[in-house]
N, C-alpha and C positions, 0 to 999 in steps of 0.2 A: 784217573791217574793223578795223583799226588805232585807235587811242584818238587823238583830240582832244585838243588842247591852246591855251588858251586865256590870253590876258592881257587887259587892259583894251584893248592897241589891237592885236596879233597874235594870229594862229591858225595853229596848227601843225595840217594835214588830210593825209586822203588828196585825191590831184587826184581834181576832178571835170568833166561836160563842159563846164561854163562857162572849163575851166581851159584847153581848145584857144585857143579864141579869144585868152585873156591870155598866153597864150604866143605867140603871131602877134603879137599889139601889143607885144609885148617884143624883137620882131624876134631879129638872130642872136647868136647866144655873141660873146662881147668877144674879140678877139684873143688879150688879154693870156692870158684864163682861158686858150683854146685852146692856148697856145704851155705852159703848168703842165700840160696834159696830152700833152703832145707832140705836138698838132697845129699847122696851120697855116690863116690864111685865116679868114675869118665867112661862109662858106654860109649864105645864106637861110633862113629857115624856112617851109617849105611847110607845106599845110593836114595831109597824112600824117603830115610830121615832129611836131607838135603831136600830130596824134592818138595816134602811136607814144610819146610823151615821158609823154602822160596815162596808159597803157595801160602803161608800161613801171615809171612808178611806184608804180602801184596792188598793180602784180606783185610787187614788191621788199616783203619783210616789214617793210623798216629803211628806209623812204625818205616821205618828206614833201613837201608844197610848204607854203609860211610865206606869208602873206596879212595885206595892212593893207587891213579894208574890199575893195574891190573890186581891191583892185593886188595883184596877184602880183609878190613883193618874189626868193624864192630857191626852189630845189628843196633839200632836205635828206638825206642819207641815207649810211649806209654797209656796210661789207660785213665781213665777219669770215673 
């Protein structure tokens, strides 16, 4: 498990399963972001995709999701 980090109104976690769901109500990646990673198009977010996203960041030793209260605000993380 990964260290917590906290301010007065943000939290830096690992995802957890509450975090499928807030990722479904955040529906798909923004265009814009897509087209900075050379993709294209906002595909949906199915209920797998969320599961794989929670599951893929838990995985990653360098990856966060940031939380105001119950909104899932950003996914965080990097690679070396």
């Amino acid at each position: 498990m990964k260290a917590t980090l906290s301010t007065e109104r943000l939290v830096l976690r690992d995802a957890v399963a509450e975090d499928v769901a807030r990722r479904l109500a955040a529906g798909p990646t923004s265009p814009e972001i897509l087209r900075a990673y050379g993709q294209s198009g906002a595909a949906p977010v199915g209920l797998s995709d969320a599961e794989r996203w929670v599951s893929g960041l838990n995985a990653h030793p360098h990856a966060w999701v940031v939380v105001d209260g119950d909104r899932l605000l950003v996914q965080f993380g990097w690679t070396t």
